[in-house]
C-alpha positions as CSV (number, residue, x, y, z in Angstrom):
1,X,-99.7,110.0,-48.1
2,X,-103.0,110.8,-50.0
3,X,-104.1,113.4,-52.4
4,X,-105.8,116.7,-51.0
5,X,-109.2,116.4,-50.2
6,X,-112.5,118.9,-51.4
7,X,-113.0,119.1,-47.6
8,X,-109.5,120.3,-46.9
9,X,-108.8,122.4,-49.7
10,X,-112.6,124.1,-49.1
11,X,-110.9,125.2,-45.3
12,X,-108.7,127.5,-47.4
13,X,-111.4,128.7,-50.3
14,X,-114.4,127.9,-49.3
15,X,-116.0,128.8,-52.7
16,X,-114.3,126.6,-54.6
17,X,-116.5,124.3,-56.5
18,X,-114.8,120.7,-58.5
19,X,-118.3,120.5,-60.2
20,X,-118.8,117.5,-61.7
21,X,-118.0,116.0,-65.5
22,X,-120.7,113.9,-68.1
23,X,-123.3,114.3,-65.0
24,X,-121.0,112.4,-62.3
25,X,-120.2,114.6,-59.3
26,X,-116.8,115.5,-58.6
27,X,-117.6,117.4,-55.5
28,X,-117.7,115.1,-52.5
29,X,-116.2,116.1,-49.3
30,X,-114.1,113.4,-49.0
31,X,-112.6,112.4,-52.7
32,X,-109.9,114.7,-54.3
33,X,-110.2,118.2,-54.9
34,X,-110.0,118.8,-58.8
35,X,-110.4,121.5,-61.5
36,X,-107.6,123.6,-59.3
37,X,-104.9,125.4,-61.2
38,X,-101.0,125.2,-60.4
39,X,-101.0,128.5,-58.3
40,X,-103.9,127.3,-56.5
41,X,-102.0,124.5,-55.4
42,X,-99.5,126.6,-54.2
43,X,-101.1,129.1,-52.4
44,X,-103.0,126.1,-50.7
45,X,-99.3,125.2,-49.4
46,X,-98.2,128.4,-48.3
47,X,-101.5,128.9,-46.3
48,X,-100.6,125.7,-44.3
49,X,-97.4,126.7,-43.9
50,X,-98.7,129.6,-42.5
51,X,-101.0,127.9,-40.2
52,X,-98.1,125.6,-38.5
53,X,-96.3,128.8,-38.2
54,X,-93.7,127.8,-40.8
55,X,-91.6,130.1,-43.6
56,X,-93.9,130.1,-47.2
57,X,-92.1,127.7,-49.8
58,X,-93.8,130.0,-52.4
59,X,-93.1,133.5,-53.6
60,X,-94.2,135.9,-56.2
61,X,-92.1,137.0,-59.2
62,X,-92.7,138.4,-62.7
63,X,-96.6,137.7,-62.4
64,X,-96.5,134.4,-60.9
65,X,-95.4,132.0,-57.9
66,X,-92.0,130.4,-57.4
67,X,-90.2,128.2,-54.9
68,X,-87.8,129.8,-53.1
69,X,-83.8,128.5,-53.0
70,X,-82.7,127.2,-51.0
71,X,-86.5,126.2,-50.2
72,X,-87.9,126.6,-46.8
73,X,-89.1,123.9,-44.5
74,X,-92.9,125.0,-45.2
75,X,-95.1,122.8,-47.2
76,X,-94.9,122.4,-50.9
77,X,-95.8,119.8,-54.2
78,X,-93.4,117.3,-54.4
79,X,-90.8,118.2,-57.3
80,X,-91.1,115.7,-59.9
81,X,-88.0,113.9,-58.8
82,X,-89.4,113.2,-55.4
83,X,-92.9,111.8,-56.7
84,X,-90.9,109.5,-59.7
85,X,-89.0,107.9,-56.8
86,X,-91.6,107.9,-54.1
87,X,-93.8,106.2,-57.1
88,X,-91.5,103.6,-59.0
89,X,-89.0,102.5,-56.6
90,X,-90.9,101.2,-53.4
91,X,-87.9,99.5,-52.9
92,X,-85.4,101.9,-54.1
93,X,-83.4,99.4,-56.2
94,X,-85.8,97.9,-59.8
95,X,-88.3,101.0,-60.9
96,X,-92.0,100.0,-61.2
97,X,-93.7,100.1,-64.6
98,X,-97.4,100.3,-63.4
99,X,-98.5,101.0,-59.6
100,X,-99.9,97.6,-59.4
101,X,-96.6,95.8,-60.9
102,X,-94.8,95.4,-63.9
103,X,-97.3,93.5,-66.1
104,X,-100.8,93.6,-67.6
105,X,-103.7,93.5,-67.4
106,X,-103.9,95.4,-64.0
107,X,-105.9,93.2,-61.8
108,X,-109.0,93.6,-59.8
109,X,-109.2,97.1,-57.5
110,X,-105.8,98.0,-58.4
111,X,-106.4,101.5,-58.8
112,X,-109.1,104.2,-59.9
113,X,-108.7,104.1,-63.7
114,X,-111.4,105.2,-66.6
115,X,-113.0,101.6,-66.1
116,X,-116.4,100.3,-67.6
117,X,-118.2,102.0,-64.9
118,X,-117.6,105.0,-66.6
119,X,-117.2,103.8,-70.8
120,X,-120.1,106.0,-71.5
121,X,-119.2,109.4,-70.4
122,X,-115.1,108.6,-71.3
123,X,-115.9,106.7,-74.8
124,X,-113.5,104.2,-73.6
125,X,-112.6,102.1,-71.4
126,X,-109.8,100.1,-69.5
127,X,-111.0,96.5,-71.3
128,X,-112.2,94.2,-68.8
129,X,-111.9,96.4,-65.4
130,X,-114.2,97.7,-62.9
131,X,-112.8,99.5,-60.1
132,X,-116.0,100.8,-58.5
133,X,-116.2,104.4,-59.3
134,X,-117.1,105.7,-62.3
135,X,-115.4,109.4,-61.6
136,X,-113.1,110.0,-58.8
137,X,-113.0,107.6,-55.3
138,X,-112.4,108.4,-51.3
139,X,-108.5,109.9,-51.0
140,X,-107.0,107.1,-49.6
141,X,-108.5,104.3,-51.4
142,X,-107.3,101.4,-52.4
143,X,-103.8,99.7,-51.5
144,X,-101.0,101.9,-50.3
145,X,-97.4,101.4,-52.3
146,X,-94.9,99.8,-49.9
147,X,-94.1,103.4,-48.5
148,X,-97.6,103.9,-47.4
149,X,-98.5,106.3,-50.1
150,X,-101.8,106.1,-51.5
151,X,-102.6,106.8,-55.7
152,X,-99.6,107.6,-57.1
153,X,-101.1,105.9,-59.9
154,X,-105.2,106.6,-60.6
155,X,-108.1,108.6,-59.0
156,X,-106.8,112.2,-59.9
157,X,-103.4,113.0,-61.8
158,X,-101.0,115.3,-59.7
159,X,-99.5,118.7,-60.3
160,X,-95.8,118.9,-59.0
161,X,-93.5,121.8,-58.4
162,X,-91.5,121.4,-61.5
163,X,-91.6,123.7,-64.8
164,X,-92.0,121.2,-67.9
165,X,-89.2,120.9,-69.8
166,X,-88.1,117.8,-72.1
167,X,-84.3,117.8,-71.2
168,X,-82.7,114.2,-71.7
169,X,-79.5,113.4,-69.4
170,X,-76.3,113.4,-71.5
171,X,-75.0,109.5,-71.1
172,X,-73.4,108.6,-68.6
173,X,-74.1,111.7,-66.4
174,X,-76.7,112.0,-63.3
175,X,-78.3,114.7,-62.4
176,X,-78.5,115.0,-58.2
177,X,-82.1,116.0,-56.7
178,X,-83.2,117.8,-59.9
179,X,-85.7,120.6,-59.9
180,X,-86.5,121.8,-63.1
181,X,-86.0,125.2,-65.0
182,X,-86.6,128.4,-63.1
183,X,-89.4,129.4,-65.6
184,X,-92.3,128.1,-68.1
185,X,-95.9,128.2,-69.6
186,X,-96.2,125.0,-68.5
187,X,-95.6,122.6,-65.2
188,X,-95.4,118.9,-64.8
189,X,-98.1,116.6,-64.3
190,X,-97.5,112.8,-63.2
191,X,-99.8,109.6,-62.4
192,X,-102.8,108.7,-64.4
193,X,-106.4,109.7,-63.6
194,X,-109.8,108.5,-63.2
195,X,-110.4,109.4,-66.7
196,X,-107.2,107.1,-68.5
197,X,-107.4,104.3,-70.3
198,X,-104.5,104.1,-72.1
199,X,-101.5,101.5,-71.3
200,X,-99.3,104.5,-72.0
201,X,-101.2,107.1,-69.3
202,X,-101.6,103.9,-66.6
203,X,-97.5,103.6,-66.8
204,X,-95.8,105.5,-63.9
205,X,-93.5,107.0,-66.1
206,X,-95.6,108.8,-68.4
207,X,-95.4,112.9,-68.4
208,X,-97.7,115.3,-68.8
209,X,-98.1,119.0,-68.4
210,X,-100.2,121.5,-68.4
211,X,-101.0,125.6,-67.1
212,X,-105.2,125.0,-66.1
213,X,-107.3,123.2,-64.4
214,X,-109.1,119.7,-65.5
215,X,-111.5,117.5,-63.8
216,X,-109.2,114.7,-63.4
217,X,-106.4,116.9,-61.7
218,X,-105.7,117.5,-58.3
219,X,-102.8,117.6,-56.0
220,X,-100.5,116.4,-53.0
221,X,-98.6,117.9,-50.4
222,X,-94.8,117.2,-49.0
223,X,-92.7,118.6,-46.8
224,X,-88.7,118.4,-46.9
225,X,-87.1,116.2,-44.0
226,X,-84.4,118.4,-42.2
């Protein structure tokens, strides 16, 4: 329901270090852990898999890490399907624009956005909004989405299991629990970050990508339900 912690992801490498960004300290126990690459995230998964004593999700081909298929009940990054639904329809029927609403401005402690607090070190700002942390806040803050699922949108943007790809769905077709192409530079990054200020980046449907880590990215865990 959260993103993973420093303190959580530091119980599987306890040398990793967020560090910090413009002098504001990224490294607090309890806020996300950032600056952690795509396989990192991974292999944080298939460690806790290991831990509850359930099969790895992940496995290593051609010089990198894949999910398995079919994929095992261990734990894994949501695919980008999963975290598009889970973000924009709380009510499965009329999909979200923003994770406060459909409409701006976003209003007071919606979210942890590059706000004012912060202008100086981004060179920008969301106009008009504090939110009360100039880098990243506690996981868990704020309000919950109606699924009980905590920044989708704001304090650190998410890696998910997919490889990016920009593939629009012929008309009229529908593509069934997609999961991306097998292989790819580059995976899928969703929800904005501590360090957005655009309209564009705040919108739950913007995509991103990338293949290293930032200081604004982090990560969340899922499981499937069988």
């Amino acid at each position: 329901v959260r993103e993973v912690s420093n303190q959580e992801f530091r119980e599987f490498a306890n040398s990793h270090l967020s560090c910090g960004f413009g002098g504001l300290n990224l490294e607090i126990d309890h806020h996300p852990v950032v600056n952690v690459t795509w396989e990192d995230a991974a292999r944080y998964c298939n460690w806790l898999s290991e831990k509850a004593g359930l099969p790895p999700v992940y496995v290593a081909r051609a010089g990198t890490l894949m999910p398995r298929s079919p994929m095992p009940s261990g734990y894994r990054l949501p695919t980008e399907a999963e975290w598009a639904w889970a973000a924009r329809y709380p009510d499965s029927a009329t999909a979200q624009k923003y994770p406060w609403g459909n409409s701006l401005p976003a209003p007071h402690e919606s979210g942890n956005y590059g706000d004012q607090s912060a202008e100086g070190v981004l060179k920008g700002a969301v106009p008009g909004y504090r939110d009360g942390y100039p880098a990243t806040a506690p996981v868990g803050s704020f309000q919950a989405n109606t699924l009980g699922l905590y920044n989708l949108g704001g304090n650190v943007s998410e890696w998910v299991q997919d490889v990016y790809a920009f593939t629009p769905t012929a008309p009229g077709s529908v593509e069934r629990d997609p999961t991306g192409p097998q292989s790819g530079p580059n995976h899928v990054i969703r929800g904005a970050s501590w360090m957005d200020t655009a309209a564009t980046e705040l919108r739950l449907s913007y995509r991103d990508y990338g293949n290293s880590a930032r200081p604004d990215l982090g990560f969340r865990i899922a499981r499937s339900a069988r």
